[in-house]
N, C-alpha and C positions, 0 to 999 in steps of 0.2 A: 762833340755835337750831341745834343741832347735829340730824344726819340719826342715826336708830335703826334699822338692820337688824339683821333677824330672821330667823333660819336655822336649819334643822334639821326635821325628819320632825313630823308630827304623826299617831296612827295614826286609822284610820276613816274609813270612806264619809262623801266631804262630802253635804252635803243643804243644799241652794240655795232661800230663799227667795222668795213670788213672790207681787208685788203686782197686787193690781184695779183695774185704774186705766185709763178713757178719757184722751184726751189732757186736759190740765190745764193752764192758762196762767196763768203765773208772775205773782202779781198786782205790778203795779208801785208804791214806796213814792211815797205819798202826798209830791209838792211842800210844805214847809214855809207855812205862810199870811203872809199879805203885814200883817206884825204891826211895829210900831215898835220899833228897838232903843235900847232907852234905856242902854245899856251895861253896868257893873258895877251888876246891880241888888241885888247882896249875897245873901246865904243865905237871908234870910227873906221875899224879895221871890221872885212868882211868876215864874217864868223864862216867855220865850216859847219858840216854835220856832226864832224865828231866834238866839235867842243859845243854846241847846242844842246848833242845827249847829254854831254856833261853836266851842263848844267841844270838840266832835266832831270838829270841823276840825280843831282845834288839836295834840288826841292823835294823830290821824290824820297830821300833817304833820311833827310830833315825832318818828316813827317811829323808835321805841324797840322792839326786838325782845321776846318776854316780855311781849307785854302784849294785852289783848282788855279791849273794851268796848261799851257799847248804852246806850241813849239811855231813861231811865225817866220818863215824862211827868208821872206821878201825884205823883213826888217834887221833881219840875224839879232832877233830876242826871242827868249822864253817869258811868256807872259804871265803873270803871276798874280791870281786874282784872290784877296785876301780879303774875311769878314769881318765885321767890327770885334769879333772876340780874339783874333791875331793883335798879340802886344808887336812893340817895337824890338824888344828882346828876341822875342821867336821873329821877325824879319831879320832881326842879325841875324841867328842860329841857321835860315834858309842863306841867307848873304856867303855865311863861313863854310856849310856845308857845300855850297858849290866852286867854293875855293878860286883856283884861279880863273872862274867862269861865271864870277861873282858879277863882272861889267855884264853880262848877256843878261841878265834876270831885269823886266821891267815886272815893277811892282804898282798893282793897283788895286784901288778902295773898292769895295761893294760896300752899301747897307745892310745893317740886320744880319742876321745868323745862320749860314749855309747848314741844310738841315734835309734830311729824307722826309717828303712831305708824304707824311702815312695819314692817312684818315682816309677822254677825254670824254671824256663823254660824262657820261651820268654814273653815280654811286653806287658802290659794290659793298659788299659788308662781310667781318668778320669778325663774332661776336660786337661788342666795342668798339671795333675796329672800322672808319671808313676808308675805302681808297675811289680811284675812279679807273673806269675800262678805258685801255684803247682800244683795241680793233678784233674785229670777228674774225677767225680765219677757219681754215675747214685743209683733211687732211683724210683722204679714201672715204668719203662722204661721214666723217666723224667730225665733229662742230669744239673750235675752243675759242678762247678768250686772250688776248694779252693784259698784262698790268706790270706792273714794279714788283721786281722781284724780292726786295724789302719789306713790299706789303703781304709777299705769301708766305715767306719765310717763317716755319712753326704755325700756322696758318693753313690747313689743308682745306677747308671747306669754306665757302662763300655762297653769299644771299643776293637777293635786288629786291627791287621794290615789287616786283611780281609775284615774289617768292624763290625756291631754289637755285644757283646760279648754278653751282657744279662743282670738282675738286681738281685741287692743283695735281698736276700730274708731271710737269718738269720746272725748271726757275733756278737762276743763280743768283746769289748778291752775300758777296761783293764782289769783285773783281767786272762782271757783268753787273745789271739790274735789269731782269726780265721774268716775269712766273708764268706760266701756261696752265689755265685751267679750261677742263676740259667740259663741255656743257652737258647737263644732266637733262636738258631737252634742247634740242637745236633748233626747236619753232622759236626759243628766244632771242635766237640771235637775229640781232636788223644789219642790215649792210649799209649804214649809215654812222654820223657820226651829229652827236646834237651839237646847234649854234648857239643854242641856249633863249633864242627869238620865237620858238613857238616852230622855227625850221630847222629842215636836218641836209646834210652833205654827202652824198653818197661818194666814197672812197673805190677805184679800180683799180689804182697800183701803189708801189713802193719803189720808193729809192733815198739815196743820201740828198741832203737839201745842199748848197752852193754857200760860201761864208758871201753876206751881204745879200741874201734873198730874204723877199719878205715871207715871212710864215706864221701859219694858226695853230690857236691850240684852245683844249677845251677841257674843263673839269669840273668835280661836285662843287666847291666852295667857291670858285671865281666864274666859271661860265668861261664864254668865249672870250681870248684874250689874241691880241697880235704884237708882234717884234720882228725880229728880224734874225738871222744866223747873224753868231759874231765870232765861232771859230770852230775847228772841228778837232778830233782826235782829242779834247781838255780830258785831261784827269783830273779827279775830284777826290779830295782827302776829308770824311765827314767826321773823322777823329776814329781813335778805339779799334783802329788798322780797318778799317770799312773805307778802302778804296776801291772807285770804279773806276774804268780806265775805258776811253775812245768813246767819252759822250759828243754830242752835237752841244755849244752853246750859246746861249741865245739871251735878247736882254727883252724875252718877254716873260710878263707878272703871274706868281701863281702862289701860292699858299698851302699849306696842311691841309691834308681832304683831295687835293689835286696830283696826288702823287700816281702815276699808271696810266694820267688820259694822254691822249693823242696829241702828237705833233704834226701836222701836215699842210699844205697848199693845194687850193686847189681840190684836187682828185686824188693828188698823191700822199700817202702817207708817209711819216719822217721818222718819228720816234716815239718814243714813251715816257714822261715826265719822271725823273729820278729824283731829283731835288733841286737848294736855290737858296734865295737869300732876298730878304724883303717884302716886300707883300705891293697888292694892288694898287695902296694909295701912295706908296712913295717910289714904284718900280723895286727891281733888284733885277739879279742875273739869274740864270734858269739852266739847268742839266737835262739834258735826254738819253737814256737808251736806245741807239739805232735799230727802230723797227725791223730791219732789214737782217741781223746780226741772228736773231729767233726764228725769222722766216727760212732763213738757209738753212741753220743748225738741222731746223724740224720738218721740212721741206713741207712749210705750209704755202695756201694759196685759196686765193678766193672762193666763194661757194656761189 
C-alpha cells in the first residue's frame, strides 16, 4: 500500500470534538470453544469456531497487502474484502494458505486501493502532513485530542488553523491506529464535532456501533459523509506488515486528508478513520479505530 499525504491550508476555525466517556475497558474476544475439527466440512456444512480461525489464520498468514477481513458466525464465512491491486494469484496464495478451510473464505471486490488515509472534524497539520481530529477528550482536567495513529507516527507536534494544536504524547499503529496528543491550550478544544453545513454536533458519549446501523463521519477532504456498519472485529492488511486488527467496517466514503476524524451517530461517538478504498464519487469500504479502545486504555472522558 502506498503512503497518501496531504498538504495544503484548509480555511476555518477547527472545532475539536469531545467524548463522555468514564474509563472503559476494552472488552476481550471471546476464546474460540473447544469444538471438534472435522476438517473440510464443505460449504453447506455448519462451520465451527475452530475451523473459522482457521481460516482467519490462513488469510492472516497469506499476508497479501489490499486485503481486510472478519469472521461472520451467522454465515459460517470469513469475509474477505480484497482491492483492485489483489491479482488472482494472491487469491489463490490466501485460498492455499487456509488450506482445508479454503470453502469458508468468501471473497469480495472493493474499488480502488486500501490505503491509510494520512493528510472528523476539521484539519490538523504536520509539517506537509494533513490529517483530521476526532474527538476532544480530557483526563484530571488536562485537554487531548484523538487521530490516527498512522498520522502521529514520527510526527510529535501538530497545528490547526488557529495556530498551535499540541504534541503527541501516546499512539500505536499498527496493530492498533490511535495517537493522543495532548493540547498546548485546552481553550481550543470544542466539544463538538463539524457537519461541514456551517453546523456542529455536540458528542456526550461512546460506545461500539451495531453491524447494520446507520452512522456519520466527518473529515478535512470529504466533509460530512453517511453509511452504515457493515462488520465489526475486520482486520485490515495495508501491506509492509502494517496490520490493524478489530476495526469497525463500514461502506461509508472517505479519502486521503480524512484519516483521524470521527465515526459517530447521533451523540455517540464510534471511532476514528484509519483507512479504505475508493473515494466519494465512486463509494469504497472504510476502516475505523474503536474510539472506545483509547478511551479505556487512557481513561479518558469528557470535559
Amino acid at each position: 500500500m502506498k503512503r497518501l499525504l496531504s498538504s495544503g491550508p484548509v480555511a476555518g476555525r477547527v472545532r475539536l470534538a469531545a467524548v463522555t466517556l468514564s474509563l472503559i475497558a476494552v472488552s476481550a474476544l471471546a476464546a474460540p470453544t473447544a469444538a471438534a475439527d472435522t476438517g473440510d466440512a464443505g460449504d453447506g456444512a455448519k462451520a465451527t469456531a475452530v475451523q473459522l480461525a482457521r481460516a482467519s489464520d490462513g488469510v492472516h498468514d497469506a499476508d497479501v497487502g489490499g486485503t481486510a477481513w472478519y469472521t461472520d458466525m451467522k454465515s459460517g464465512k470469513v469475509v474477505v474484502t480484497v482491492d483492485s491491486t489483489v491479482s488472482a494469484a494472491e487469491i489463490a496464495e490466501i485460498r492455499k494458505a487456509a488450506g482445508a478451510q479454503a470453502g469458508r473464505l468468501e471473497i469480495k471486490r472493493t474499488p480502488g486501493e486500501l490505503t491509510r488515509f494520512i493528510a472528523g472534524g476539521e484539519a490538523i497539520y504536520s509539517g506537509s502532513v494533513r490529517c483530521s481530529l476526532g474527538f476532544n477528550v480530557v483526563r484530571a482536567g488536562v485537554y487531548y485530542a484523538l487521530t490516527a495513529g498512522h498520522c502521529t507516527n514520527g510526527r510529535p507536534n501538530w497545528t490547526f488553523a488557529g495556530g498551535t494544536l499540541g504534541t503527541v504524547v501516546a499512539g500505536q499503529f499498527p496493530t492498533n491506529d490511535y495517537g493522543v496528543i495532548q493540547h498546548a491550550n485546552g481553550a481550543n478544544a470544542d466539544g463538538r464535532v463539524s457537519l461541514y453545513n456551517g453546523t456542529y454536533r455536540d458528542i456526550v458519549n461512546a460506545a461500539t456501533p451495531a453491524v447494520g446501523q446507520r452512522i456519520e463521519r466527518s473529515g478535512s477532504t470529504t466533509g460530512y459523509q453517511t453509511g452504515t456498519v457493515t462488520a465489526l472485529n475486520a482486520t485490515v492488511n495495508y501491506g509492509n506488515g502494517q496490520i490493524v486488527y478489530g476495526t469497525i467496517q463500514t461502506n461509508a466514503c472517505a479519502q486521503p486528508g480524512d484519516s483521524g476524524g470521527p465515526l459517530f451517530s447521533g451523540e455517540t461517538a464510534h471511532g476514528l478513520l484509519s483507512g479504505g478504498s475508493g473515494n466519494c464519487s465512486v463509494g469504497g469500504t472504510t476502516f475505523f479505530e474503536p474510539v472506545v479502545r483509547p478511551l479505556g486504555l487512557y481513561g479518558l472522558s469528557v470535559f
